[in-house]
Structure formats: C-alpha cells, structure tokens
N, C-alpha and C positions, 0 to 999 in steps of 0.2 A: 608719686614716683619721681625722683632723683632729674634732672633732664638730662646727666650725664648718662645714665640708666638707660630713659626714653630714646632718646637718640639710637643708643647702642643696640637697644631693641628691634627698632624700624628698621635700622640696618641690615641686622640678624635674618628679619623676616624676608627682608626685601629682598636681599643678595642670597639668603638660602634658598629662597621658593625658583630663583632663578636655577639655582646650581639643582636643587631637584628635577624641578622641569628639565634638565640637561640631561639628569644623567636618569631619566625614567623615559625621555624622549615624549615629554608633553606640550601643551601651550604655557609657554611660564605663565599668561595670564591665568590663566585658570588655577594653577598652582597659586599665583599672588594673591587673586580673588579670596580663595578659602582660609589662606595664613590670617587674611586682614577681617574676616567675618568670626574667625575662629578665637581670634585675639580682642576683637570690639565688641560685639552683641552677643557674643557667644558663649564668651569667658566672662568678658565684660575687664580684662587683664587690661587692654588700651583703650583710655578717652583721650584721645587727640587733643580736641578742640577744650575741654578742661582744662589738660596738661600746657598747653601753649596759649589760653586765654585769646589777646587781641592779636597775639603775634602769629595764629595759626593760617589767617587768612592772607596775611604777606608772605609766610613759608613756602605756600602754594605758589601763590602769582608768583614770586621769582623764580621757581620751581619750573614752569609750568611757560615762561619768560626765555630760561634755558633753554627746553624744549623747543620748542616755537623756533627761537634764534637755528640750532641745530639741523630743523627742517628745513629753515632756507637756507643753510649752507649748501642743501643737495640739488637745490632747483637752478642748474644749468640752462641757461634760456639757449645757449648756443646747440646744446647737447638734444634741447626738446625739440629745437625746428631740423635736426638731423634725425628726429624718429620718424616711423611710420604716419599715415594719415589718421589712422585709429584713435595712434595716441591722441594726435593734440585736435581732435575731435572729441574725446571724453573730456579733454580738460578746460576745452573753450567753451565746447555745449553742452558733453556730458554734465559737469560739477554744477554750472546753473539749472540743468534740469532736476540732477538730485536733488538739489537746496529745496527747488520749489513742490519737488512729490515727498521729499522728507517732511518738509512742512505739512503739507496735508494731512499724512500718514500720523506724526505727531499731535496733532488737531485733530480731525474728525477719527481718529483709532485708540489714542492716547488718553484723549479728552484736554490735551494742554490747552489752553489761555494762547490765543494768535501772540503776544510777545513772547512767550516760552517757546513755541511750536515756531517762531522763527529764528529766533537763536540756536534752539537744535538742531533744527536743517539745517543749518550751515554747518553745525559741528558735526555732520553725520557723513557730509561728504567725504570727510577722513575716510580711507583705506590706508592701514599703520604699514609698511614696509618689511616691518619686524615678524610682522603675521604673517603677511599675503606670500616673501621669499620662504621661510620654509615649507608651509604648503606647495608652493614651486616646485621644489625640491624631494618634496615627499612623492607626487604624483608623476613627476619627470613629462611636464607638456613641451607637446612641440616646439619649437623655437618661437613662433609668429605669439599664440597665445600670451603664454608665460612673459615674452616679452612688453607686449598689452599691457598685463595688470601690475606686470612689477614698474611700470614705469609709471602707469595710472597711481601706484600706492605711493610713490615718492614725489610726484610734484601734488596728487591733490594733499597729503600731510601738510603743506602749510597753507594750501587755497583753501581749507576745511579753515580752518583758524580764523583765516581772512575773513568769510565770510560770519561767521559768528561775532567776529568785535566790532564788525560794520554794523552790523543788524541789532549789536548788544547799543552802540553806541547812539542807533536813532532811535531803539525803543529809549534809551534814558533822557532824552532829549525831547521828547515825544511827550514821557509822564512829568516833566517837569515841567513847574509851572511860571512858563515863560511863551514868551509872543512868538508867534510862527515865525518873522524874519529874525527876531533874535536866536531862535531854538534852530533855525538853518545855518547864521551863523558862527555858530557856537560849535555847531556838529562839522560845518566845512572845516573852520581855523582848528578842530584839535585834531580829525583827522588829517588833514594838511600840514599839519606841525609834524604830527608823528611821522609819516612819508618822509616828508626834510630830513627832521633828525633821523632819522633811519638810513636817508641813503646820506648824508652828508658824514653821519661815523662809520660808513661804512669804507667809503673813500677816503677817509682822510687816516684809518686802520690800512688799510692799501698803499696809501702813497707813504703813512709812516714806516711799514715791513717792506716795499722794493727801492724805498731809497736807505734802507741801512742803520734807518735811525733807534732802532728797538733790538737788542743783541737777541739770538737766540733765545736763550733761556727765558727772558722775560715777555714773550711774544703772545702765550697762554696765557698768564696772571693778565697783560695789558689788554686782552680780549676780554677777558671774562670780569675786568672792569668797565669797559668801555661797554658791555651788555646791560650791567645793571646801572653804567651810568644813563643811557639813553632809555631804560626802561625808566627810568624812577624820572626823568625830568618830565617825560612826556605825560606820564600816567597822571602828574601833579595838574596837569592843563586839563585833560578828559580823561575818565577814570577808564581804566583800559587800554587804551589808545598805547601804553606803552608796549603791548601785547601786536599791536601791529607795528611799531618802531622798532622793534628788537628782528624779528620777520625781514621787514625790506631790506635791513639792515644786513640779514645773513645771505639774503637775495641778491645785497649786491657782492658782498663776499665773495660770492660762488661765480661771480660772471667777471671777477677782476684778475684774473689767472695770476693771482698769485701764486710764486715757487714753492713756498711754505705750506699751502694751502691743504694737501695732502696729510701732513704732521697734525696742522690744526683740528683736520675733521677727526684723525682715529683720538687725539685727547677729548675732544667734545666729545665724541660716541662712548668714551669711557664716563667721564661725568654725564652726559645722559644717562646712562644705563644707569647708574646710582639713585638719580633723580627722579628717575619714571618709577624705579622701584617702591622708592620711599614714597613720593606723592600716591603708587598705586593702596599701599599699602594706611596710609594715614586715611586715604577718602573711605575705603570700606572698612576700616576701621572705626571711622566717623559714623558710619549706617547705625539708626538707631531701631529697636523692631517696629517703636512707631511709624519710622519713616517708611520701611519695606512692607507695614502692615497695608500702606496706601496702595501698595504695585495692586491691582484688580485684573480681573478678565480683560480689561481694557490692553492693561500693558502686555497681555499674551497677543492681542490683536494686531497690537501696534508690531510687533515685534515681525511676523506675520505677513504685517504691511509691507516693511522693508525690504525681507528676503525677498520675498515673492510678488511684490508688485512693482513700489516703487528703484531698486536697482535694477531689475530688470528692462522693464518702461525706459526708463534710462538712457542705458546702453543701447537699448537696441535701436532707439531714436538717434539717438550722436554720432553711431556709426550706420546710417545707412549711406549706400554707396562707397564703402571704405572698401578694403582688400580683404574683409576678414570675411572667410564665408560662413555661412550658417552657423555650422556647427562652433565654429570657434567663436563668434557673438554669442552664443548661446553657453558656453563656460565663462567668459567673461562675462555674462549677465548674471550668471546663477554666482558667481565666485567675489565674493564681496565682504570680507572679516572685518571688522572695528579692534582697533588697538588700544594702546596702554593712554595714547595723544586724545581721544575722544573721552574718556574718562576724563582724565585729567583736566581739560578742557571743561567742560560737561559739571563739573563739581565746583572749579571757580565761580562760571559764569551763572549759574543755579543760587549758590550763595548771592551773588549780586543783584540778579533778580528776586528775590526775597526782602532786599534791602532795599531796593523802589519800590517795594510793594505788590510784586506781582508775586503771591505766597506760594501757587503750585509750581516755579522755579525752583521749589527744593526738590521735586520730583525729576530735576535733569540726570542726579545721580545714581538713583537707583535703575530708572531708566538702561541708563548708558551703561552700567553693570549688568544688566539683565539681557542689553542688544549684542554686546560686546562678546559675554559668553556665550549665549546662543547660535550665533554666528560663528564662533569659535570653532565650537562642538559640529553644528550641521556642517560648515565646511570642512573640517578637518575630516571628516568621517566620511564625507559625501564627494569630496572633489577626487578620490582614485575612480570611485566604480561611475562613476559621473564622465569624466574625462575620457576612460576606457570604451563607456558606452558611447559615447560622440566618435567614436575613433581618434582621438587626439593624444595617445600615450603612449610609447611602445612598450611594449611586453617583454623588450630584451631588459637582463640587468644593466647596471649604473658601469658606464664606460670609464675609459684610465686615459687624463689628460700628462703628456709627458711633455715636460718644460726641456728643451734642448737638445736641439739635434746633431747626433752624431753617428757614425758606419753603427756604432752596436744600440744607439737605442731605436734605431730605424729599424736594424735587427729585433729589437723587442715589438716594438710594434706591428713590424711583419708577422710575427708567430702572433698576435691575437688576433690580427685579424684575420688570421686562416681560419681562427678557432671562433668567428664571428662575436668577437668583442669591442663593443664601440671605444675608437680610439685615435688621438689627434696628437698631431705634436704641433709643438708651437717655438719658433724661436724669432730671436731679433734680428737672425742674417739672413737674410733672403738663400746666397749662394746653398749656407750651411741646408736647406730647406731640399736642395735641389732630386737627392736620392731619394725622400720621403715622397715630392712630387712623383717621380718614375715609379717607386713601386704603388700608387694608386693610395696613398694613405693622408686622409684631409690633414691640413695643414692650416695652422696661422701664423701668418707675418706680423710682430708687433711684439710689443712690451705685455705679459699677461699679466704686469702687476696694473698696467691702466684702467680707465673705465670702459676706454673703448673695445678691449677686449672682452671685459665681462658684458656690454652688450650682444655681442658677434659670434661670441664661443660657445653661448648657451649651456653655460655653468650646470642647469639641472639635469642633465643628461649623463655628467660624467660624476662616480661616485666615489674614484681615487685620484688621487694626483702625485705622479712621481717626479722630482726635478734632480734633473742627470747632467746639468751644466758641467765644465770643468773649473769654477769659480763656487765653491763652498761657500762664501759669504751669501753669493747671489739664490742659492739653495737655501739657503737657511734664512733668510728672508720670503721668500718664495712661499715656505714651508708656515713658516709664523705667520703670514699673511690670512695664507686661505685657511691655515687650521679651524678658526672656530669656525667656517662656514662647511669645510668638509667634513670634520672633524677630525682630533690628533690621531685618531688610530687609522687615519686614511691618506694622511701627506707622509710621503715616503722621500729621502734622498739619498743617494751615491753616497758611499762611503768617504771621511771627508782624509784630509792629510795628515799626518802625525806630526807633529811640531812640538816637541815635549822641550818645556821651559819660554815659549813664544806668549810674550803678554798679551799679542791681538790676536791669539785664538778665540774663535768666540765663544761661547759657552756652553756648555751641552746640552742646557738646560732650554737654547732658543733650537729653530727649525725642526725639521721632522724626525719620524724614525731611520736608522739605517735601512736600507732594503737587502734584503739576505745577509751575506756573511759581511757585509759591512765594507767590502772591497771599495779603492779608491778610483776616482776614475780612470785613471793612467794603469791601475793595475785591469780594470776590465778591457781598457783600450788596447795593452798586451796579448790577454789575451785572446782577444776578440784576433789580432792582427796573426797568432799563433793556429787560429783556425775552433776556434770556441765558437758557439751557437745559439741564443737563445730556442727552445724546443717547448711545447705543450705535448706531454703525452698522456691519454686516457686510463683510466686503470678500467682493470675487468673483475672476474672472478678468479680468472686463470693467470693473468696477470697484475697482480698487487702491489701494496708499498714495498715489501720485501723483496720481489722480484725485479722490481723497478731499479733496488739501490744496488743489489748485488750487480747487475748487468752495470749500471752505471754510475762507479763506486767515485768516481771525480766532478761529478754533476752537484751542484748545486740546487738548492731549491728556494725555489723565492718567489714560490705564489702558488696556490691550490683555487683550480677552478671548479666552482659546484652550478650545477646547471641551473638551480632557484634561485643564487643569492651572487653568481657570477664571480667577477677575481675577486681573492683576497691573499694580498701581498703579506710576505713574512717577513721579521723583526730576525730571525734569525735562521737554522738551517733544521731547528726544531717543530718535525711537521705533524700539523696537529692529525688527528684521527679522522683519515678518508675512507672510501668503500668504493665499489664498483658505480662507476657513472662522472665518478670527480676525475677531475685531469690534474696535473701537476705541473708547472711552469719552470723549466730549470733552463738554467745557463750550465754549460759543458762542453768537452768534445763531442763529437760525434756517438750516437749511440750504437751497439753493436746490433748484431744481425737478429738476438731474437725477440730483441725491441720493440712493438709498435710505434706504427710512423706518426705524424705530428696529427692532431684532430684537425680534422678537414675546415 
C-alpha cells in the first residue's frame, strides 16, 4: 500500500471511529478498538509494522512523546494542593499502591515475567480523563465523587507514564551486562539528564513566550519542536528517558502561568486527539492472531484482578480518614476505566521489552487492549445503577446553566425553578448576581470559561447551557467552548445583532444555537421592561398545544419540559409533538384567565 494511501487510511479510521462513537454515543475506544482489529487481523487490509518497516517503532514513540507532553500540560501542582484530601491522597498513596497491586495482579494473574508485570503497574495507574469525564457526565454524581476521579484521571495520566519509564529504565539497566555501580550510574545520569532537559525547555519556552520573543503565530510550531527536540536528545543518552523529558517538560509548562497557555492546550488537545487515534488504531492493527492467540484464562483473571481487587485495595487504603464517606470511596473504588494513553503506552514499551529480551513484553498489548475495553464496558454499564444504588445520583433531569445575569434571565430561571429544574447562573459581576441571590437561585462568581469554575460548578449536573450576555462575542465563545463537552444541540445563545455588511461579525458558523425566535438581547430586554414574563405551563388532556396557543397567541415558545428527559430548549418557535404531562416554557405577556398557572 502507497504510504500516501496508509496514512490517509489510519486517518480515515481513526478520526471516523471517533466521529461514530459521537454520534451513536459510544466509547470511541471501543469503536477504535474494532476499526483497528477489523482492518489488521481481520481483513488483514493493515500491516503497520510491514508498511512502516523500521520507522514504525519511532512513529509510536513520538506519538506517544506527544501524548505524554499533553498530559503534563494538565498537571497543575498549584491547582492539586487546592483540592480535596482525597485527591492528593490517591495520587501521593493511591498511584504507588496501584503500581505495586498492579504488579502483582499482572504476575501472579497474568503470568507476566516480574520485568513486564513491573512496567505494566506502572502503566496501569492511568485513569484516561477522556474516559473517566464522560462517564461523569452520563451518571450525573454528586459534586465530591465526580470531582475525585476526574481529578484522579488527570494528574495520575502522566504519573502512570512516569512510573513505567522509571521501572522500563532500571529493568534495561538491570539486563544489561554492566557492573552494579556502573549500571546505577548510568540509570541516575539518564534519568537526571532527562529531568534537566525537561524542566530547563520548559523554562526557557516560558521565559521565550512572556518576554515576547516568539510572535503569535509561531508559538505552536516552536512548541511542538522544542517537544521532539528534548525528546530525541534525551532518548539518544537512555532509551526512553525522552518519554520522561517531554513529561516534566509539560509539568513545568503548566505551573508557569503562562498567558498563552490556554490557546496552547486547546491546539495540543486537537493534535492529541489525531495522535491517540492513529497510534490507537496502528497498535490493534498491529495484533496478529498469534499474538491474541496467547490472551489465556489467565488474561481473563488478571483482568478480574484489577477491577475487583487491586483498584479497589487501593483506594480504599489512600483514602482512609479522608472526607469521603463510605459510599463515595466505594464508587471511586469500583469506577476505574483505562484509556487510549495506557495502550498506547503499553505497546511501546512491550516492543522494547521484547528487544532486551524479555519476550512475554509483547503480551503488554493485547493485555491493555483486553483491560482497557473491559473496563470500558463494566464501567460504562455499571456506573448509573452502581452510583444510584449508593445514593450518590439524583434522579432529577440534567439542569440549565445560564451564563449572565440580567432582570429577564433571573426571570428564566425563576420559572425553572418553580418547575424544580436544577439551575445556576453565573456571571463575572458580582452586583449583576445581586437579584439572582434574593430570589434564592445558586449562583457563581467568576469567569465560567476558567478551570476554576469547571471545578466549583459541577459541570455533570447540568445538561444545557444557555449564554444570555449582552456581548455576542463573549456568547459565541462561551458556546464553542463547552459545545463538545455539552454537546451543539445543547449550547443555546440570545439572539445576536444584526450588522449587515460589518467584517467583525462573527461567523455563524462559531457559538451556539439561537434560543427561540432568535430575539436580541435588547429586544428581550424591552420587552421584559414592557411587562413580558418567562412562564412554564403544563399541558393536560383538556388543555393542549392548541388551546395553549389560541389563549396565548404572542407567547413564545422556547423550551418543552418532559418529566423523563427534563428541558429541552428550541432552535425555533417550531414546537415539536407534546402530550398531556409535558410543560411548555414561553416568554410572553401575561396569560389570560383560562390558562393554567405556572407548574408548581
């Protein structure tokens, strides 16, 4: 096959499995999984490692290098001693307890070889971020949980790493045949080198982006050379090691408050995602059926191990004496998915152990394929009615976060919460906040596009997001922001200005959908100020959609409440097919007398 071809393939597969997993609402792993078994052993259409020869094994590592870099972009050390005790109890005791019951579990359940079985403890610590937040989001846990594991899944992502290229670097140093004090020094000076180089690119990418010296536009290219320059120098001293210099590197990134730093991470998360896909996509492609003929009874045990012994073990050791009680140690122990970063991981370092000689290191990949999805599936499946039965879930639908407050969107969230709809507004003026405090409606102070909000706000709770600024830009940013976490058919914003022949309009094509008839804010502000109302009313038998409009022929409608599946906002004034039980959310005057009054 062509490599221009190949490429275009692995693309194809990678970036589709994701866009189907989007739009079928699956685990895109799981979807990746099947395109890369369906297309390598299956079909037998992809052999990777034929088609790329000696270059397949470098493709990975800087691959995989990216990655790594990426994960320490998110490891806040400031932001980590500002969580709960929980947290940085899982990641001071928890992640070394894992290592060492992962180990086990991979040894005596596996059957691995103690250098394999301690390279994959370490890579097992990973909880993928990518995973563990939509689960989040699916089961809607309480604040304290949810906040646990999602924080657990983004700093242990690069501690998993760490400990794998530590433990890859003393078994190599270990089978090599050199003197104890040479084979100690050799292991200190490359991990020592790497560290260096690590944080010294990382500062000196810091001090080059806040004194000015790197324009804009070239900030990205100058990063994502400076990753592969400190990867490849390092890795030529100890083989790996670049794998941790890329790491500290993005570690220290993340703790140099850079202004930029925001732009940098959503570009990396977009080359991530490209990366994870392909590499996902090349390794199980790479699976040959000999290789999957080796998985045994064993790999069902080990697997087994994991769920149910050693993450659990775990957690509930790291967190004794913490704030989380019972019940919530007990989803946080049971709630534990492996991502696209443990494979990918997992397949490198398996190839490298085969090439010191330790040959069952080619069994890291099918492995991590087998942990990965299983995990996948039992948590995705298990963590509603799991969570439910702990009491940690509410039973009410996904609440409406509204970005800005003013006299009429306090007025909307007055009428939901009569109609007991979880709902918050948020803005950056304290004053503006003042009317929202008096009618009893939570509130948050702050910017919702920061991190600190997304801690505090407890994103899985609410299922729509309307922004009703009077600043359309900051809407339509707002809107593009959270779209892919809420999804487009759930960021809604105020109708924006009309400005026909204005070059800085911005595009229609960025932020969300209109909400109702599309009005601006000035025009709802009218007439709000004219005596206009937000109103929820119930339909019956006796009173319908029909009888709803004739009575209230100037009301708008801009959301239908259904009692399983809660609000769902309209794109237009076009309302789709309700029945006795659904409510109707309109803005209007006042309704006449033979009306029913607003749902309690």
């Amino acid at each position: 096959m062509e490599p221009a071809l190949l490429f275009a393939l692995i693309g194809l597969l990678g970036v589709g499995s994701q866009w189907i997993a989007w739009r079928l609402n699956l685990p895109a792993i799981v979807v990746m999984l099947a395109a890369g078994l369906i297309a390598g052993p299956v079909t037998g259409i992809l052999h990777p490692e034929e088609a790329f020869g000696e270059f397949f094994s470098p493709i990975v590592s800087v691959a995989v290098a990216v990655i790594l870099f990426e994960g320490g972009l998110t490891l806040n050390l400031r932001e980590l001693r500002e969580t709960n005790l929980a947290v940085r109890r899982l990641v001071v005791v928890g992640a070394p307890l894992g290592w060492l019951f992962s180990t086990l579990a991979a040894h005596y359940g596996a059957g691995l070889s103690w250098p394999s079985a301690l390279v994959f403890g370490g890579i097992l610590v990973v909880t993928g971020p990518t995973v563990v937040i939509p689960l989040l989001r699916q089961a809607r846990l309480s604040s304290r949980p949810a906040s646990v594991l999602r924080w657990e899944a983004i700093v242990n992502d690069p501690v998993g790493a760490l400990f794998a290229v530590i433990a890859f670097e003393i078994i190599a140093v270990v089978i090599g045949n050199e003197g104890a004090g040479k084979a100690v020094w050799h292991l200190v000076y490359g991990i020592g080198l790497a560290m260096v180089a690590g944080y010294v690119g990382g500062k000196a990418i810091a001090f080059a982006f806040k004194r000015g010296l790197a324009p804009e536009y070239l900030k990205v290219p100058i990063l994502f050379a400076a990753v592969l320059a400190v990867y490849a120098s390092t890795d030529n001293v100890l083989h790996e090691s670049g794998l941790l210099a890329v790491t500290v590197m993005g570690m220290v990134l993340a703790n140099t408050h850079l202004p930029s730093l925001g732009e940098l991470q959503r570009f990396k998360e977009n080359i991530t995602v490209l990366l994870v896909s392909g590499v996902f996509i090349l390794l199980a492609a790479s699976l040959s059926w000999d290789m999957l003929g080796l998985l045994t009874w064993r790999s069902a045990l080990f697997v087994l191990l994991i769920i149910i012994v050693a993450r659990p073990l775990a957690v509930f050791l790291s967190t004794i004496g913490t704030e989380l009680t019972l019940p919530e140690r007990g989803i946080v122990a049971w709630i534990g998915p492996r991502g696209v970063v443990a494979v990918a991981v997992s397949g490198l370092f398996g190839a490298r152990l085969v090439e010191l000689g330790v040959e069952d290191g080619a069994l890291l990949a099918p492995l991590a394929f087998v942990l990965v999805a299983a995990t996948v599936i039992v948590h995705g499946f298990s963590i509603v009615p799991v969570s439910r039965w702990l009491g940690l879930t509410s039973s009410k639908p996904p609440g409406t976060l509204i970005v800005g407050a003013s006299a009429w969107s306090v007025s909307l969230a007055e009428a939901l919460k009569r109609a007991d709809q979880p709902v918050v507004i948020a803005d950056r003026n304290w004053f503006r906040l003042r009317a929202a405090r008096a009618a009893g409606i939570p509130t948050f102070h702050g910017e919702v596009l920061s991190e600190n909000a997304e801690h505090r706000l407890g994103m899985n709770q609410y299922g729509n997001l309307l922004a009703l600024t009077d600043n359309d830009d900051y809407n339509a940013l707002i809107c593009t922001d959270f779209g892919p976490e809420f999804g487009r058919d759930k960021v809604f914003q105020v109708g924006r200005h009309e400005a026909e022949g204005d070059e800085r309009t911005i595009p229609v094509t960025l932020g969300g959908r209109m909400i109702g008839t599309g009005r601006s804010f000035e025009e709802v502000s009218r007439l709000f100020a004219e005596g206009w109302r937000f109103s929820i009313t119930p339909l019956t038998e006796e009173y319908g959609l029909e009888q709803y409009l004739q009575t209230r022929p100037d009301a708008s409608v801009v959301g239908v409440l259904r009692p399983e599946r809660g609000m769902q906002y309209l794109q237009s004034e076009n309302v789709p097919k309700v029945g006795p039980g659904d409510a109707l959310l309109s803005f209007g005057p006042k309704a006449k007398e033979q009306a029913p009054a607003d749902a309690p």
